[in-house]
N, C-alpha and C positions, 0 to 999 in steps of 0.2 A: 504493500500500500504506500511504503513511504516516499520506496522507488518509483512511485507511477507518479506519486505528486510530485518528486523535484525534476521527473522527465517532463512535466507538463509546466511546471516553474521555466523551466530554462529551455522551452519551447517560444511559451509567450514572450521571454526573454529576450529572445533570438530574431523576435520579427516585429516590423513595426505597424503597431498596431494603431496610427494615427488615419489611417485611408478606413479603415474599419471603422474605427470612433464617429469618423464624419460621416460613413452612408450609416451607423445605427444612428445617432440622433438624426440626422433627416429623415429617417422614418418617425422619426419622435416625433418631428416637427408635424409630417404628416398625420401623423395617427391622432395627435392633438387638435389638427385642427379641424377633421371630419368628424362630425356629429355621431356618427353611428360608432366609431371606435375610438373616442374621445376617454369615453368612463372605462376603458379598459385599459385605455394607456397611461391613464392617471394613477389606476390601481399598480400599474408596474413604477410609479415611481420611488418607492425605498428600494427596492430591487435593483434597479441604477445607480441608486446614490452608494447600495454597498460595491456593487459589481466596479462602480469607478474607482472607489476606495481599494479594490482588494487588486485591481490592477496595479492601480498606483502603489500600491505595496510592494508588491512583485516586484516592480522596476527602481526597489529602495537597495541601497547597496549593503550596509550591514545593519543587523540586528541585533540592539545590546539591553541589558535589563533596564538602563539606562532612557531609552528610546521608548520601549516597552511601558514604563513607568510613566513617562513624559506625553506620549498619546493618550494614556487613562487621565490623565488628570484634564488635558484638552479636551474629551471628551464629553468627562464630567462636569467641565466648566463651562463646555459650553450649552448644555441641558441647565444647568444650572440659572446661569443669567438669564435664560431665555423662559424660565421656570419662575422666577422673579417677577421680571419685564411682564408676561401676558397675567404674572398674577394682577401687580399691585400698576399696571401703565406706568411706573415710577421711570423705565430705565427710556424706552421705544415709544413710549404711549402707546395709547389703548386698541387693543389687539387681540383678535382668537385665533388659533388654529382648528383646520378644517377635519376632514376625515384623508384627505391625500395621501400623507405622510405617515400616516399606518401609525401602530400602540400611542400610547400616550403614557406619561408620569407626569404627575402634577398640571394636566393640561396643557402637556410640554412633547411633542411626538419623537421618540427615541434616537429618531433618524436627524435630527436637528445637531444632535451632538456628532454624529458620523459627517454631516455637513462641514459644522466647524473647524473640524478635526481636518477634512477634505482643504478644506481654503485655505488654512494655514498652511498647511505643507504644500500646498501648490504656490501659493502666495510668497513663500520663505524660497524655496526653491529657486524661484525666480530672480527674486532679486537680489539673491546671494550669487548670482552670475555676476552681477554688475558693482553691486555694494560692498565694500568691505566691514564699513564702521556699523556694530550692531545696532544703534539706535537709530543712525536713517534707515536702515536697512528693514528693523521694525514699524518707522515711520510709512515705506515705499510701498509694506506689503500691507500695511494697514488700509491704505490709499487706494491698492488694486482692490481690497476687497468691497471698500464703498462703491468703486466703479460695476465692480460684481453685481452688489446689491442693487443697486440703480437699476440697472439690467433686469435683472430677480424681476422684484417688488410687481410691475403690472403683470407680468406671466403668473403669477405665486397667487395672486388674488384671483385671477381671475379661473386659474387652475384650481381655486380652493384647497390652495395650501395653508392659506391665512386672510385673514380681514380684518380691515381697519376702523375704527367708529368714524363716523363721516364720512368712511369710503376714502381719504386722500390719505397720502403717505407723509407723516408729520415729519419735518426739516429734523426734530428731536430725533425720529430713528437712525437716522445718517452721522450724525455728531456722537450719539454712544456706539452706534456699530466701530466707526473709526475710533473712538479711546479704546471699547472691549478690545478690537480685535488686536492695538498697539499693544493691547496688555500680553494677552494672548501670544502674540508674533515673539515680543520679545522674551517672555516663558520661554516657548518652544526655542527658538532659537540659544536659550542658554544649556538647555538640554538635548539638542542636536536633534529635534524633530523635523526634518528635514534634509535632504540630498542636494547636491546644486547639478551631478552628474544623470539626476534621476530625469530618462529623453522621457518620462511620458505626463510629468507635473505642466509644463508650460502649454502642451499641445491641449490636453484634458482642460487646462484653467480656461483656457480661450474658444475650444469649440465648446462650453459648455456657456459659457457666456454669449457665444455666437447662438447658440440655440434657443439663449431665451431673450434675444437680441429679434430675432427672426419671428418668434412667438409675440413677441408686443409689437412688432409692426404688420402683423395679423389681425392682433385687434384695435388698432387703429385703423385700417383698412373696412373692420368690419364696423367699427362705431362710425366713419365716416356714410358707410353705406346704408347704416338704416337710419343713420339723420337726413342722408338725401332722399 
């Protein structure tokens, strides 16, 4: 058994799976946006969020208790604040999550913290190609994830990942998102959760933002077409 997994490790390993990434979410794209397989590819979305994660693991270079340690606590931290946030509107303002994102703890869907855990190492990865000094370095990835987010937020609502009272996305959620995530980036990065050599963090962060980049200008196309 162990042999079949680390043949299938250093299979995926071997090949670049960025041509693959881009025709699966384009089916994402499509499958979200036709009516009849919409509620079915919504249901597959924790399933992507682990499947992307477990890639991106795959293509991590070493694993130490250390690393190990430093992903649970991102994890949990990032369920946490978001556990918080949709309790008391204190952090995001006021906000629920949907049925999308599969289990819940505390009104808080499990997959939130695989999220976080997700950005950051893609986020860290990235700009440790370019950055040396930890604190811009946590600044830049902080920065990418707001632009994430931005991206997110009209897909996410309107996929009923989450909702916002008023319906609009409070300026407040973009301002903690970039302190949590500084916080977050710079954790991780003192605890080496993240790879700068890891080929499949950058391609992943961007077509996955490309695809809910593609997703909101869907439904702008479509709010445009039943006002006219």
């Amino acid at each position: 058994m162990t042999d079949t997994i680390n043949r299938i490790i250093k299979y995926l390993r071997s090949r670049n799976l960025v041509p693959i990434l881009v025709i699966y979410f384009s089916v994402g794209v499509a499958g979200m946006v036709v009516p009849v397989t919409r509620n079915l590819f919504q249901s597959l979305t924790p399933f992507s969020l682990l499947a992307s994660l477990g890639l991106l693991l795959i293509h991590h270079g070493r694993f130490t208790r250390r690393f190990w340690i430093g992903a649970f606590i991102i994890f949990v931290a990032g369920i946490a604040v978001e556990a918080v946030g949709v309790t008391t509107g204190i952090l995001f303002g006021e906000y629920s999550y949907g049925d999308t994102l599969g289990p819940q703890v505390f009104h808080t869907p499990l997959m939130i913290g695989v999220n976080w855990l997700l950005l950051v190492y893609c986020s860290l990865s990235i700009t440790d190609r370019y950055i040396d000094t930890p604190y811009f370095r946590a600044v830049t990835a902080a920065a990418l994830m707001v632009v994430y987010d931005f991206a997110l937020e009209p897909a996410a609502i309107r996929l009923d990942m989450w909702s916002w009272a008023g319906g609009a996305v409070p300026l407040q959620n973009y301002l903690a998102w970039f302190i949590i995530a500084f916080l977050l980036n710079s954790l991780a990065g003192r605890l080496g959760i993240f790879d700068r050599e890891n080929k499949l963090a950058m391609p992943l962060f961007f077509i996955q933002m490309g695809f809910f980049i593609v997703l909101d200008l869907w439904i702008v196309i479509v709010a445009l077409w039943d006002f006219s």
